[in-house]
Backbone as CSV, one residue per row, in Angstrom:
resi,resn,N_x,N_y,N_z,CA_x,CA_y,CA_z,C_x,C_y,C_z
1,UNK,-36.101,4.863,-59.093,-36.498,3.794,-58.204,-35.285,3.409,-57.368
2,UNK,-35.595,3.647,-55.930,-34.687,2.947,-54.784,-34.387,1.116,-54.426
3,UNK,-34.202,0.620,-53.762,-33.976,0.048,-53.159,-35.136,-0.381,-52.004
4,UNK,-35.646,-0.983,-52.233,-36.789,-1.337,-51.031,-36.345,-0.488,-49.339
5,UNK,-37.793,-0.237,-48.844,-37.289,0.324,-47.809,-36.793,-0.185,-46.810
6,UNK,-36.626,-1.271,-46.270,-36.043,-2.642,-45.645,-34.625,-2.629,-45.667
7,UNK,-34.077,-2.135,-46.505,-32.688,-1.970,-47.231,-32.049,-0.869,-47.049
8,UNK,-32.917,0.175,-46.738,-32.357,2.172,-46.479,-31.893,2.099,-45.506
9,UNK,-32.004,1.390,-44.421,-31.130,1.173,-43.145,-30.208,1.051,-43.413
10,UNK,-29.054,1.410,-44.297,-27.466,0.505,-44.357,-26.962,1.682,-44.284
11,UNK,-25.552,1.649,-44.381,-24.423,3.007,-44.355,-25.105,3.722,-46.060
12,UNK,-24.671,5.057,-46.180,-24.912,6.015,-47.590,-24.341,5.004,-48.566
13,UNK,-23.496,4.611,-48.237,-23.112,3.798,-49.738,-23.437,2.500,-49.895
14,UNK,-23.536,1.851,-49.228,-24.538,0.575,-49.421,-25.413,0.722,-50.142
15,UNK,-26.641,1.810,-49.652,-27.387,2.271,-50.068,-27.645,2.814,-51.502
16,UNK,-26.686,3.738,-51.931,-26.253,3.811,-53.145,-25.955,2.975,-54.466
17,UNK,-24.973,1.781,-53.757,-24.835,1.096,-54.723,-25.467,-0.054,-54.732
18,UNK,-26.800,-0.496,-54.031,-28.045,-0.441,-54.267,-28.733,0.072,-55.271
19,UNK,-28.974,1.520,-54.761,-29.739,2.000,-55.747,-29.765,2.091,-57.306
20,UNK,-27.931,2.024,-57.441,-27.900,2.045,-58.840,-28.238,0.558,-59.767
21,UNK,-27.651,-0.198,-58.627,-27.638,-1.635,-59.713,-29.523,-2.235,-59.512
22,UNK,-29.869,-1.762,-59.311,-31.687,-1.821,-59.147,-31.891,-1.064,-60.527
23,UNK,-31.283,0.206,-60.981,-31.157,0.907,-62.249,-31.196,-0.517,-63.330
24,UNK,-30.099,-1.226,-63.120,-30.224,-2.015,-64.232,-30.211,-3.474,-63.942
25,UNK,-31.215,-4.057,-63.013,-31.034,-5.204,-62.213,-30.688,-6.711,-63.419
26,UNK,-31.235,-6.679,-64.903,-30.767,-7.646,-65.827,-29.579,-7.714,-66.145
27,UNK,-29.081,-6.678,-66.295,-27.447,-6.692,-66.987,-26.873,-6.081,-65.952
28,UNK,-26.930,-5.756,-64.954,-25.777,-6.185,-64.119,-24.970,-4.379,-64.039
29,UNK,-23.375,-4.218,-63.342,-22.799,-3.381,-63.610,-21.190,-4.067,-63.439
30,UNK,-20.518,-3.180,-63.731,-18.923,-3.711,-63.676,-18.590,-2.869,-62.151
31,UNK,-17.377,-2.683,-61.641,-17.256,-2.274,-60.698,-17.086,-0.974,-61.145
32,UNK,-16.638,-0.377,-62.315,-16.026,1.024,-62.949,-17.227,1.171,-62.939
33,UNK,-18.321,0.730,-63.315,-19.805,1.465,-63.914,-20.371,1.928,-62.360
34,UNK,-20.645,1.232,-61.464,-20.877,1.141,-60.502,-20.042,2.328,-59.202
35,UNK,-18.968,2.467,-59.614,-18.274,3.577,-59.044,-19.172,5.044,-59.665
36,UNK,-19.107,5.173,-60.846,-19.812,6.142,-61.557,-21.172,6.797,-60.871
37,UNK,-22.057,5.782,-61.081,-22.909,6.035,-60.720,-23.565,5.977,-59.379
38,UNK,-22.959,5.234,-58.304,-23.087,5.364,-56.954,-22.271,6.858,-56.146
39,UNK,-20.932,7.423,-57.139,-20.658,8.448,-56.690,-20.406,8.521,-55.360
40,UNK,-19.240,7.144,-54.486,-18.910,6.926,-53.885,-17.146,6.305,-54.027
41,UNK,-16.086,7.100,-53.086,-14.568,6.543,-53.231,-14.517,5.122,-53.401
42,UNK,-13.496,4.522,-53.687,-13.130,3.097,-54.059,-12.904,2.663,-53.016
43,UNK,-12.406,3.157,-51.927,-12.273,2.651,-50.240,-13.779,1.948,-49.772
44,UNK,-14.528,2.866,-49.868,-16.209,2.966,-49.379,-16.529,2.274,-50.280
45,UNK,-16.679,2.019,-51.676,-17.454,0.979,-52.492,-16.958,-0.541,-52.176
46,UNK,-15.541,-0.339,-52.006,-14.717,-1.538,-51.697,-15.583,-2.181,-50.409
47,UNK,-15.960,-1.190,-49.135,-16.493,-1.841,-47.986,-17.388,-2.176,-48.136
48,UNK,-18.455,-1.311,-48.961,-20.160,-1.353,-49.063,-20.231,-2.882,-50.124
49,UNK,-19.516,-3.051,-51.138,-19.738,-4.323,-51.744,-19.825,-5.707,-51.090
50,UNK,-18.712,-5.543,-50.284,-18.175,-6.499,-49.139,-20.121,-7.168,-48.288
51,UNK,-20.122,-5.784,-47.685,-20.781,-5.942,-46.245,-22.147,-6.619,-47.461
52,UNK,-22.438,-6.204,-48.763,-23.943,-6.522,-49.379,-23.689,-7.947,-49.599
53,UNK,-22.600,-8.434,-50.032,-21.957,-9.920,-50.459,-22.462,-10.576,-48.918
54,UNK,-21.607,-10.155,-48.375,-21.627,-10.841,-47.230,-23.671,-10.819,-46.936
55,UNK,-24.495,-10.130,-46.775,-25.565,-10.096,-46.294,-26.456,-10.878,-47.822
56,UNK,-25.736,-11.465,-48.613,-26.319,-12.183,-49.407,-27.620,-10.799,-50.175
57,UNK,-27.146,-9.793,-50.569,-27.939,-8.733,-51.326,-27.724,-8.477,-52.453
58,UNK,-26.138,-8.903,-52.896,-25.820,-8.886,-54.475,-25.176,-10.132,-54.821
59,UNK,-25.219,-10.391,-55.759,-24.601,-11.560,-56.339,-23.242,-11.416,-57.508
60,UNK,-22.306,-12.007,-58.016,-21.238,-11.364,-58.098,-21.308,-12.646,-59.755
61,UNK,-20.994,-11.934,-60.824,-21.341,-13.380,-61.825,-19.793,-13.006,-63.313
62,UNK,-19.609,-14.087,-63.895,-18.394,-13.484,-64.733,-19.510,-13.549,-65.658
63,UNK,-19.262,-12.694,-66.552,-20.477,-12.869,-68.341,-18.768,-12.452,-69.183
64,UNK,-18.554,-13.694,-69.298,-17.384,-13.725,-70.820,-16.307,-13.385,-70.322
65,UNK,-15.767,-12.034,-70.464,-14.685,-11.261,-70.473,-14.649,-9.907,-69.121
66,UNK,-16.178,-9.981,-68.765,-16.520,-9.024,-67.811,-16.815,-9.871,-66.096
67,UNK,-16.881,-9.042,-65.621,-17.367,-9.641,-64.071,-18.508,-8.724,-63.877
68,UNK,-19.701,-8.625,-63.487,-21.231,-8.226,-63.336,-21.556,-8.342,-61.679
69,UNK,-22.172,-7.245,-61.325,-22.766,-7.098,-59.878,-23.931,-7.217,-60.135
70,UNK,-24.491,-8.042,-59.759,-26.221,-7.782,-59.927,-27.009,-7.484,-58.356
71,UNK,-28.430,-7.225,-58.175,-29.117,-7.253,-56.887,-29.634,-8.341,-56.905
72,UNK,-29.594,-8.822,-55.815,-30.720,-9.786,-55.110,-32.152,-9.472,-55.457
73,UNK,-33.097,-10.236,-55.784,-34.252,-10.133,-56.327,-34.878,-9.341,-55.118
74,UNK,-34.610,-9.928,-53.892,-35.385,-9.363,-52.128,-34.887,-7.573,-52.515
75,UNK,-34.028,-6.940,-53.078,-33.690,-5.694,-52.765,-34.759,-5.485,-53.814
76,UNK,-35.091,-5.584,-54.864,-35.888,-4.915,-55.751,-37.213,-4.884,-55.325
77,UNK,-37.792,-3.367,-55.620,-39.156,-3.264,-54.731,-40.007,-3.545,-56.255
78,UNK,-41.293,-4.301,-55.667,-42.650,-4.431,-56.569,-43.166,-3.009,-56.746
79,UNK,-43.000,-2.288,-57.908,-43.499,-1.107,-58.040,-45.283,-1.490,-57.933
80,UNK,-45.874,-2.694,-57.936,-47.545,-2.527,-57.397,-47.386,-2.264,-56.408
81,UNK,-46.555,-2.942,-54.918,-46.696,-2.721,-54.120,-46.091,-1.764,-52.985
82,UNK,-45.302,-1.659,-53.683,-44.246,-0.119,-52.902,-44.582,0.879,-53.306
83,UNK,-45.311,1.688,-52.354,-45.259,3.345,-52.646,-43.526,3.897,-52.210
84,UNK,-43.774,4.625,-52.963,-42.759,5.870,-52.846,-42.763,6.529,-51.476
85,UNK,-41.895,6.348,-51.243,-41.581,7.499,-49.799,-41.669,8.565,-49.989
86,UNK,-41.950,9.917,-48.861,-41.850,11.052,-49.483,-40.409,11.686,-49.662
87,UNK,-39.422,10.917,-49.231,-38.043,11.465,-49.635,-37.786,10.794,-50.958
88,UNK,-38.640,9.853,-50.958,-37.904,9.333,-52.399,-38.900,9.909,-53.946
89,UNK,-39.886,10.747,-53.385,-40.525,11.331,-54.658,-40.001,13.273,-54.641
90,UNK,-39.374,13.069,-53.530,-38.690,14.668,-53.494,-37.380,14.694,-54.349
91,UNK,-36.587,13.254,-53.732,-35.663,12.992,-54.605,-35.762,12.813,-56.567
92,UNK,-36.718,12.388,-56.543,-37.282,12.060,-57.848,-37.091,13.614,-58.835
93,UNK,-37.841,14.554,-58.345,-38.199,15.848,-58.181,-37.064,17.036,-58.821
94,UNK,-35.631,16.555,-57.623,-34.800,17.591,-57.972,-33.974,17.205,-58.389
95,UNK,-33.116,17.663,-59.252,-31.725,17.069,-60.372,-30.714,17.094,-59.502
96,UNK,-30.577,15.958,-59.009,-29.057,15.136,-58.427,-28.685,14.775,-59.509
C-alpha cells in the first residue's frame, strides 16, 4: 500500500518515504529505519523530510528514548475507497 494518489505528485523520495511510514502508520519509524526502507541517500531523505514537515504530511513525536516519524492521517488511503492504480498493482506484482 502507497500513499494516496494526491500525494504521488512529490519528488521520488518524498514519495518513498511516504510510502514506507504508511507501512507502519501506528508506531511510527526512526530516521535509521526510514533510511532503510525508503532506499534513499541521507542528503535526499534530509530534503524530502523537510519539504513533508513543512507541507504538514508527517508529524515528528519523541516516544521515551526514541524520536518517531509518523504520516498524517490525509496521506493514508481508505483501502474501501482507493483502488489501486495500475502501477501500483504492477508494483505489487514484482519483487522490488
Amino acid at each position: 500500500m502507497g500513499a494516496k494518489r494526491a500525494y504521488r505528485n512529490r519528488t521520488d523520495s518524498e514519495v518513498a518515504v511516504l510510502d514506507a511510514l504508511i507501512e507502519r502508520p501506528e508506531g511510527g519509524m526512526t530516521v535509521l529505519e526510514l533510511r532503510t526502507r525508503a532506499d534513499v541517500g541521507i542528503d535526499e531523505l534530509e530534503t524530502a523530510l523537510g519539504n513533508l514537515k513543512d507541507a504538514n504530511l508527517i508529524t515528528v513525536e519523541k516516544n521515551g528514548d526514541r524520536t518517531v516519524i509518523l504520516p498524517d492521517e490525509s496521506v493514508i488511503p481508505d483501502r474501501e475507497t482507493e483502488e489501486p492504480s495500475i502501477i501500483d498493482r504492477v508494483r505489487d506484482r514484482l519483487p522490488f
